[in-house]
ZAKESE-81652 format. One record per residue (C-alpha): chain; residue number from 1; x, y, z; residue in one letter. Coordinates in nm, 4 decimals. Layout:
<nodes>
NODE   chain   resi          x          y          z   resn
NODE       A    NUM          X          Y          Z      a
...
</nodes>
This chain:
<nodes>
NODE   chain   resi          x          y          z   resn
NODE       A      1     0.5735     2.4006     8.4275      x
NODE       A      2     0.6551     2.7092     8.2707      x
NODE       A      3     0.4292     2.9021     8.4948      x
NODE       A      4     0.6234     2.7106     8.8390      x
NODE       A      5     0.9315     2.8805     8.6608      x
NODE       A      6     0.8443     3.1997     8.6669      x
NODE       A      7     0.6832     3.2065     8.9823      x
NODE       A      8     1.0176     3.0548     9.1687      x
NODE       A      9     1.2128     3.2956     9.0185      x
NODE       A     10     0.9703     3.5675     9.1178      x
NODE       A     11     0.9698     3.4620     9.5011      x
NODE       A     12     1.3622     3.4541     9.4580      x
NODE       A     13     1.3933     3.8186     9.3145      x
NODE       A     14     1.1424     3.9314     9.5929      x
NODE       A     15     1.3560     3.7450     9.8598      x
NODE       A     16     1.6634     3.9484     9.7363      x
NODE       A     17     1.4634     4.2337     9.7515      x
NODE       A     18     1.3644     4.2082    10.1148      x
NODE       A     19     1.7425     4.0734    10.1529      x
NODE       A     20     1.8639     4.4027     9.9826      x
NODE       A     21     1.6069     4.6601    10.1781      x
NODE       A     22     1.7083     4.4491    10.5219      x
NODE       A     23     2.0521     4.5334    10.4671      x
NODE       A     24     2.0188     4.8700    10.3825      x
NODE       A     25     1.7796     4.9152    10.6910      x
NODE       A     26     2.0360     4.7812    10.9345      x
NODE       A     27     2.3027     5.0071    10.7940      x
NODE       A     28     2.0548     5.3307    10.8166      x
NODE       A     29     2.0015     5.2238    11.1870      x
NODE       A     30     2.4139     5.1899    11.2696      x
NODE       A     31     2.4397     5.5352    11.0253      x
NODE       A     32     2.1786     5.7111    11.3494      x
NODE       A     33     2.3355     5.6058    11.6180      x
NODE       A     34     2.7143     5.6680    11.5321      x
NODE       A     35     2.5791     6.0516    11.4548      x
NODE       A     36     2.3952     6.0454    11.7671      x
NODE       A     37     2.7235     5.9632    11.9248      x
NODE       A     38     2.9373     6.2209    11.7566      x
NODE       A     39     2.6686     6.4554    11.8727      x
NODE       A     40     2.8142     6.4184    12.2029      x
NODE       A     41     3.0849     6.6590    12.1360      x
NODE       A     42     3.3779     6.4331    12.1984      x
NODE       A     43     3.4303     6.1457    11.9095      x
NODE       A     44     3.7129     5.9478    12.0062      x
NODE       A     45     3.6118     5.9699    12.3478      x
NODE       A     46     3.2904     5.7708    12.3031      x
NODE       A     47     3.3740     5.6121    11.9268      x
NODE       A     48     3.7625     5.5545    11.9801      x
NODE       A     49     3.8854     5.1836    11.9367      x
NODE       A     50     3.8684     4.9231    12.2053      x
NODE       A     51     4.0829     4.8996    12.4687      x
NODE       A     52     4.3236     5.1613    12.6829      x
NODE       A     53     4.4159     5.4778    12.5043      x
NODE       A     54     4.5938     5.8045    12.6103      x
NODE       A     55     4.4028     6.1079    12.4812      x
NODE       A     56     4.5879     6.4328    12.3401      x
NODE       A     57     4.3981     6.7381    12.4540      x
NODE       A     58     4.5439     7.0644    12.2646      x
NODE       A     59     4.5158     7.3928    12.4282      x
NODE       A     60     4.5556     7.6444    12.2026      x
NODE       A     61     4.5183     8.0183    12.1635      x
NODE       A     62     4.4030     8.3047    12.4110      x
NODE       A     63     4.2200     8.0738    12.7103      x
NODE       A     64     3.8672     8.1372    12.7990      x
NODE       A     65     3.5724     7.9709    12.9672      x
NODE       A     66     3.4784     7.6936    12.6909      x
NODE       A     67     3.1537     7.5226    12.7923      x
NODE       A     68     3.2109     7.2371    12.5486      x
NODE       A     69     3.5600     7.2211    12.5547      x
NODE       A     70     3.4823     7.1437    12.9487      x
NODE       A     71     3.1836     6.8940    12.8536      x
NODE       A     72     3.4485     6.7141    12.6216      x
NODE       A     73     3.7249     6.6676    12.9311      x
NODE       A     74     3.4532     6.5628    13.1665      x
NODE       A     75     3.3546     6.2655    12.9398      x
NODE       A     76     3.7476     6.2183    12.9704      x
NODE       A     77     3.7176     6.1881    13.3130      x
NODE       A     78     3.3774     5.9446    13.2823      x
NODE       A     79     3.6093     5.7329    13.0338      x
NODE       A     80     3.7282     5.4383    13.2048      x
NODE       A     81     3.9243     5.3391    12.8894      x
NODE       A     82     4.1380     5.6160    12.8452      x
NODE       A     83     4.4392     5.5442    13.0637      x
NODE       A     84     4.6381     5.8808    13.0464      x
NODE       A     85     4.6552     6.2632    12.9455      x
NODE       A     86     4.8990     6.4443    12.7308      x
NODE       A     87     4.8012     6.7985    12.7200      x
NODE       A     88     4.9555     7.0197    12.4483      x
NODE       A     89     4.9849     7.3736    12.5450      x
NODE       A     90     5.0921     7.6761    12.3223      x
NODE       A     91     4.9094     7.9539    12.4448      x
NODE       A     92     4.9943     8.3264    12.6247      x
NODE       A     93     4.7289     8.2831    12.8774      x
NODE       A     94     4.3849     8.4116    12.9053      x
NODE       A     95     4.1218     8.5108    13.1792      x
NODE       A     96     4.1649     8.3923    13.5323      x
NODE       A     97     3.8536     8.2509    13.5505      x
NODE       A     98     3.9263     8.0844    13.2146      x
NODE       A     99     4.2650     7.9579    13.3238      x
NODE       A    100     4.0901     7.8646    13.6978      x
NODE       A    101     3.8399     7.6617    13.5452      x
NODE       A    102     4.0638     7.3935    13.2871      x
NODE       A    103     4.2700     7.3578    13.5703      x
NODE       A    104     4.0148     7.2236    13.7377      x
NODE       A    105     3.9021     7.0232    13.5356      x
NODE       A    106     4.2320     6.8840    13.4546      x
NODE       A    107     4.2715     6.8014    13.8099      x
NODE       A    108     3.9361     6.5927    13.8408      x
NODE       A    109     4.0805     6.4143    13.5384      x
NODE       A    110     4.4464     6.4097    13.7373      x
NODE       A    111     4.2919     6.1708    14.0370      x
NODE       A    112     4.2524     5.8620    13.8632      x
NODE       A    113     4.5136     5.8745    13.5695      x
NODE       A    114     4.8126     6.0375    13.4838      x
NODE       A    115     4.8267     6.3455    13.3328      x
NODE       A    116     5.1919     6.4944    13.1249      x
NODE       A    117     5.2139     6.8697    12.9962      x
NODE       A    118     5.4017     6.9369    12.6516      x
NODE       A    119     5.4750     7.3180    12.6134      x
NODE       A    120     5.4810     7.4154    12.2412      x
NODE       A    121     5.6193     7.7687    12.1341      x
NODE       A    122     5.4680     7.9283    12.4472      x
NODE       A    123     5.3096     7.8686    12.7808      x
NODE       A    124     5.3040     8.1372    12.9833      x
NODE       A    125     5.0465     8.2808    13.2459      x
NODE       A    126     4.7554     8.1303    13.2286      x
NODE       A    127     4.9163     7.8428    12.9573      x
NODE       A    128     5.1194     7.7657    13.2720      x
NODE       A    129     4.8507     7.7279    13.4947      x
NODE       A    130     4.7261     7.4812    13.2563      x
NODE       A    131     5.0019     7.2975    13.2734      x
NODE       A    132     5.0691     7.3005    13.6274      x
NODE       A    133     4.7553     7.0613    13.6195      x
NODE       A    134     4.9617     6.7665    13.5078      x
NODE       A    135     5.1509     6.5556    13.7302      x
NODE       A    136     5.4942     6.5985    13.4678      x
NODE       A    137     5.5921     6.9140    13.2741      x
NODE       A    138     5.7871     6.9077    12.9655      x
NODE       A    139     5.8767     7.1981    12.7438      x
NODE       A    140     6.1675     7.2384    12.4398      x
NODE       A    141     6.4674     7.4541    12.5352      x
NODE       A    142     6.3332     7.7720    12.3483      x
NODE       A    143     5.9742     7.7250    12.5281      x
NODE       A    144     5.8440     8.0873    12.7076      x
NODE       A    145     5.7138     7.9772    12.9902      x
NODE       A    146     5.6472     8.1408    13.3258      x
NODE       A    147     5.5067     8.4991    13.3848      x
NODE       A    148     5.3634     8.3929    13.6958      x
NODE       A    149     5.0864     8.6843    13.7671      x
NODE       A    150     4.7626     8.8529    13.6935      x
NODE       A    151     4.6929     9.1769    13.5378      x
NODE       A    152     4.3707     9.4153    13.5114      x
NODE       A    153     4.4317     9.7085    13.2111      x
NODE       A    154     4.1974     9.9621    13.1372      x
NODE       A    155     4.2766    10.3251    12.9433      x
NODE       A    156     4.1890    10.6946    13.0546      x
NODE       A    157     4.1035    10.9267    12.7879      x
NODE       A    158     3.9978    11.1986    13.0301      x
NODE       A    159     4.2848    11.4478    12.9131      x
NODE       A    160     4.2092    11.3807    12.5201      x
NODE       A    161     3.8486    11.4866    12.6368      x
NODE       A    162     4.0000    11.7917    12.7698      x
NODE       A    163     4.1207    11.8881    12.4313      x
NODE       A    164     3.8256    11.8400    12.2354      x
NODE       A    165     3.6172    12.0384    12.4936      x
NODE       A    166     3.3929    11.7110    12.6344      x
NODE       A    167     3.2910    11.6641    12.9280      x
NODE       A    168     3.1672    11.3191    13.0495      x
NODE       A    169     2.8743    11.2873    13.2789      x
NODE       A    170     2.8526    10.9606    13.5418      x
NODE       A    171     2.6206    10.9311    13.7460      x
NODE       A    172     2.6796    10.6341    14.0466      x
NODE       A    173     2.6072    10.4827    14.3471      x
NODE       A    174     2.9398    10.5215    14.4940      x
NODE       A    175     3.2671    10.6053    14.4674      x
NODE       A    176     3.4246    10.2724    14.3510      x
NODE       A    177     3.1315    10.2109    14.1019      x
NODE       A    178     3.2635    10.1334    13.7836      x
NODE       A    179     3.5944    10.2209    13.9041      x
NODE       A    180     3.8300    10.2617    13.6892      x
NODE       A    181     3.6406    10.4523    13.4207      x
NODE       A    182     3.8159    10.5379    13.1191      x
NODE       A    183     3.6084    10.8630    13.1240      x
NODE       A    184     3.7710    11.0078    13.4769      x
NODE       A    185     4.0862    11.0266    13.6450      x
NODE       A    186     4.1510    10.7449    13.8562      x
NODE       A    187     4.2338    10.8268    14.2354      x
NODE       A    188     4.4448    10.6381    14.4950      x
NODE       A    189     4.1283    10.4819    14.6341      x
NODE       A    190     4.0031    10.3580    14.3447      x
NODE       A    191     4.3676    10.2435    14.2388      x
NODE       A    192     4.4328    10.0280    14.5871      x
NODE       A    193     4.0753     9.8786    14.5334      x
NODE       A    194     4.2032     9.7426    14.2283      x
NODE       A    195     4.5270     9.6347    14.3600      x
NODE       A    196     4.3613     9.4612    14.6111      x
NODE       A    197     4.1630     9.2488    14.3537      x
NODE       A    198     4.4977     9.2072    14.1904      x
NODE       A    199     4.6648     9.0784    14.4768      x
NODE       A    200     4.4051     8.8337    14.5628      x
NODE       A    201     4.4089     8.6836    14.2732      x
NODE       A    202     4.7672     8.6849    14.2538      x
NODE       A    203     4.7939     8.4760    14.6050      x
NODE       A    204     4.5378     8.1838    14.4508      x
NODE       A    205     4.8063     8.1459    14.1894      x
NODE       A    206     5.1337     8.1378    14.3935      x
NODE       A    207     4.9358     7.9143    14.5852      x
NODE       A    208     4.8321     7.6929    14.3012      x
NODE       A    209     5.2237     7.6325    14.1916      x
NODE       A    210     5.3132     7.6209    14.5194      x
NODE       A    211     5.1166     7.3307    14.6188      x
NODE       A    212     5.1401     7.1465    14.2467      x
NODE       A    213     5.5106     7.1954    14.2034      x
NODE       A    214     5.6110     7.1438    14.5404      x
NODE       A    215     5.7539     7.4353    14.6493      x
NODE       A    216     5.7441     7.6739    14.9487      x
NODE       A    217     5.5149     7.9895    14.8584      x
NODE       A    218     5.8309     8.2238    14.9279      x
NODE       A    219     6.0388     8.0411    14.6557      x
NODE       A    220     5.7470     8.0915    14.3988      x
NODE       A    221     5.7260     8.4396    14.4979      x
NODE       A    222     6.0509     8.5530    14.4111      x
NODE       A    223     6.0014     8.3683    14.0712      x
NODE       A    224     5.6484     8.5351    13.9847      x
NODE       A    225     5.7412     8.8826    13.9726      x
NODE       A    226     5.5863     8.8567    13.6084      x
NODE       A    227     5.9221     8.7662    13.4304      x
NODE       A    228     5.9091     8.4871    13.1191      x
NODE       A    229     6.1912     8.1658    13.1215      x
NODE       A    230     6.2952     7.9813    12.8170      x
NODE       A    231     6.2275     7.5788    12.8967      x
NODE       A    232     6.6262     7.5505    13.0196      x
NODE       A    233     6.5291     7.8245    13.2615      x
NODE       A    234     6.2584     7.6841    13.3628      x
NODE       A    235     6.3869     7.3438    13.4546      x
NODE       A    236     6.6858     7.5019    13.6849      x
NODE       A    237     6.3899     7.6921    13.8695      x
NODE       A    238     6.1751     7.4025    13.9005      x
NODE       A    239     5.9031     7.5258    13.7153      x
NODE       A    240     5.9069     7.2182    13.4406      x
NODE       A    241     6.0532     6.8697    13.5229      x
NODE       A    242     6.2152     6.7985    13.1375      x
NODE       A    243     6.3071     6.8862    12.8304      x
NODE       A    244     6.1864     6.7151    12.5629      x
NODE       A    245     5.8583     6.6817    12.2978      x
NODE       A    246     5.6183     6.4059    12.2362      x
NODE       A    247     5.8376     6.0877    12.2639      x
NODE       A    248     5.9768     6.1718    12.6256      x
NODE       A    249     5.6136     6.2597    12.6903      x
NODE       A    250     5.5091     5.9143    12.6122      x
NODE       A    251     5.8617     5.7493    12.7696      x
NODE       A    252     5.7156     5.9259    13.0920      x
NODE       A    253     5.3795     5.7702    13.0721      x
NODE       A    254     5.5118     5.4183    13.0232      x
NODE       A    255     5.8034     5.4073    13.2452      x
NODE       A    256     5.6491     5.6485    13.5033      x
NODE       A    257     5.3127     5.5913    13.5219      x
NODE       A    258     5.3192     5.2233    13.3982      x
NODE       A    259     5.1332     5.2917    13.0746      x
NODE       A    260     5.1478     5.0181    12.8455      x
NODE       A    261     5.2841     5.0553    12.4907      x
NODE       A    262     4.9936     4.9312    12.3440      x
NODE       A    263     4.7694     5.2267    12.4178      x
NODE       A    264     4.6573     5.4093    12.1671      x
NODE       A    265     4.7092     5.7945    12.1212      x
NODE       A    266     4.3903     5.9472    12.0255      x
NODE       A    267     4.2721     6.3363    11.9689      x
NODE       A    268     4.0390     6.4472    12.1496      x
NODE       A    269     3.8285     6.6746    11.8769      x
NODE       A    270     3.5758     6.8966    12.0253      x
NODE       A    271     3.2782     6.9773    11.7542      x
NODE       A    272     3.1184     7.3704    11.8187      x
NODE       A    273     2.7918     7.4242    11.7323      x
NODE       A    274     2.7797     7.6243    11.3793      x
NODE       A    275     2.6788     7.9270    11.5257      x
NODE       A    276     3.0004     7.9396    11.7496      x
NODE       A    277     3.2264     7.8149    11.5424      x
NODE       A    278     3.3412     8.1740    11.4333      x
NODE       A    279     3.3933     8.2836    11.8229      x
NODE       A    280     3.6111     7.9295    11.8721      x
NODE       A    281     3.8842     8.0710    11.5648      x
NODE       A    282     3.8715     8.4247    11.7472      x
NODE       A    283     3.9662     8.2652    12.0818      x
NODE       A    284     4.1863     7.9905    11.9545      x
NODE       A    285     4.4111     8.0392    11.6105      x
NODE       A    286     4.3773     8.3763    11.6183      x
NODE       A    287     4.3863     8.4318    11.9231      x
NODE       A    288     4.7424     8.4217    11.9794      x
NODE       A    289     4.7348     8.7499    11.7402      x
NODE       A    290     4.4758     8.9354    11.9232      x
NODE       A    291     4.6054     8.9018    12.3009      x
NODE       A    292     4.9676     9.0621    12.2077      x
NODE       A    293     4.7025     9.3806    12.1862      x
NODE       A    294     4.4639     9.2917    12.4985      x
NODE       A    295     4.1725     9.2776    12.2820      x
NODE       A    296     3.8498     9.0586    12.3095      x
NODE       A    297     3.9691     8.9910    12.7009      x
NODE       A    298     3.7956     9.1161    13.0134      x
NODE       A    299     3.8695     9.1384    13.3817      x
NODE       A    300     4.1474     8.9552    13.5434      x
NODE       A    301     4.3519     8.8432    13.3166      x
NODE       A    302     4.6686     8.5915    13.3567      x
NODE       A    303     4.8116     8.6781    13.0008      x
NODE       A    304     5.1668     8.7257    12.8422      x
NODE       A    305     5.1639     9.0339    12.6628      x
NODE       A    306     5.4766     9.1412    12.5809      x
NODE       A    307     5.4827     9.5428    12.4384      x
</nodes>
């Protein structure tokens, strides 16, 4: 009888055992596929609670093309439970092509759910053309907004050669290659070639406000000779629709766009890959600090820099 014993009580450890090792199995299986989730990129877009839920996107810092910063809205836009869009904006601007491209993507986002801009400290340039994306604009009183334009800057240091007695050597395939060239004067040619560019570009983004702000293109003209408004401004121009912060944000989601109360606000956090994590800080927290000096930007730029 003794021996029965110990047997039974044998099977039963082993059963707890295999109980123990099931368990811990089933958790190391949920453990891989929540990481494979996250992997995605966008966390609370794929792993946020059940149900509707408005997602915060924050655009901070000098505004480039972000590749996963774009994956991360277009899973937005896939997202059938996220019901609305509040996009934070505190940033001087960036590249054209930088500023082109979120609105864009904004807009995709725009056609099947409501969208609301909140201006932080600034949003000017291309942090306007941001939040011309959205379908309301809000900004605080002291908000510098505006500076509706685009701007190309390069430097000639073809006297200072002079001086020290050096004398550059290009060789190109035509006049306007690699015009202008810090390393030679620049001549009226080479100067309206570049205004041309400028105005082009210029035109796209009068047209842009025009059409998303409901105004005639001459009325946005005479407000985007390059000139910055404080929020108050801006609302007397028609530029932004309100002043306000977060709650009137949210107030114009649910008694605008019929957003229930019972969605959830949820960040949308964007995870870089380790090795650009370093270029993500340049361009966003410190990049505030390194467009005031036009540095780390290229091309045509839609950027507040005030001197």
């Amino acid at each position: 009888m003794a021996l029965d014993a110990d047997i039974l009580l044998d099977r039963r450890r082993l059963k707890k055992s295999i109980f123990r090792w099931r368990v811990v199995a089933v958790i190391a299986v949920i453990a891989v596929i929540v990481i494979g989730l996250s992997g995605t990129g966008v966390k609370d877009s794929v792993l946020g609670g059940l149900g509707p839920r408005i997602v915060e996107v924050t655009i901070e810092g000098v505004i480039t093309e972000d590749p996963y910063l774009l994956d991360a809205l277009r899973a937005i836009e896939e997202d059938s439970d996220v019901v609305g869009v509040i996009v934070h904006i505190n940033s001087p601007g960036g590249t054209m092509v930088g500023g082109e491209t979120l609105f864009e993507a904004l807009r995709r986002i725009g056609e099947t759910r409501p969208i609301v801009a909140e201006m932080g400290t600034v949003a000017a340039s291309g942090g306007y053309m941001t939040a011309i994306a959205a379908d309301h604009i809000i900004a605080r009183r002291g908000t510098i907004t505006g500076s509706i334009g685009v701007i190309f800057q390069s430097m000639n240091f073809n006297g200072t050669l002079e001086k020290l007695g050096v004398e550059p050597l290009t060789v190109k395939s035509g006049p306007l290659k690699a015009a202008p060239n810090p390393f030679e004067p620049v001549d009226d040619v080479a100067k309206s070639a570049m205004q041309g560019l400028i105005s082009d570009m210029f035109d796209v983004f009068v047209e842009m406000v025009a059409t998303r702000r409901d105004m005639s293109v001459e009325t946005v003209t005479t407000l985007a000779d390059g000139r910055v408004y404080t929020g108050q401004q801006a609302v007397a121009n028609g530029l932004i629709d309100e002043i306000g912060g977060r709650r009137e944000a949210l107030r114009w989601l649910e008694e605008e766009a019929g957003i229930t109360t019972d969605a959830q606000v949820v960040p949308l956090e964007i995870e870089y890959p380790e090795d650009d994590l370093m270029s993500a800080v340049l361009e966003g927290s410190l990049g505030k600090v390194l467009s005031s000096e036009g540095l780390k930007l290229d091309g045509l730029l839609t950027v507040w820099q005030p001197e």
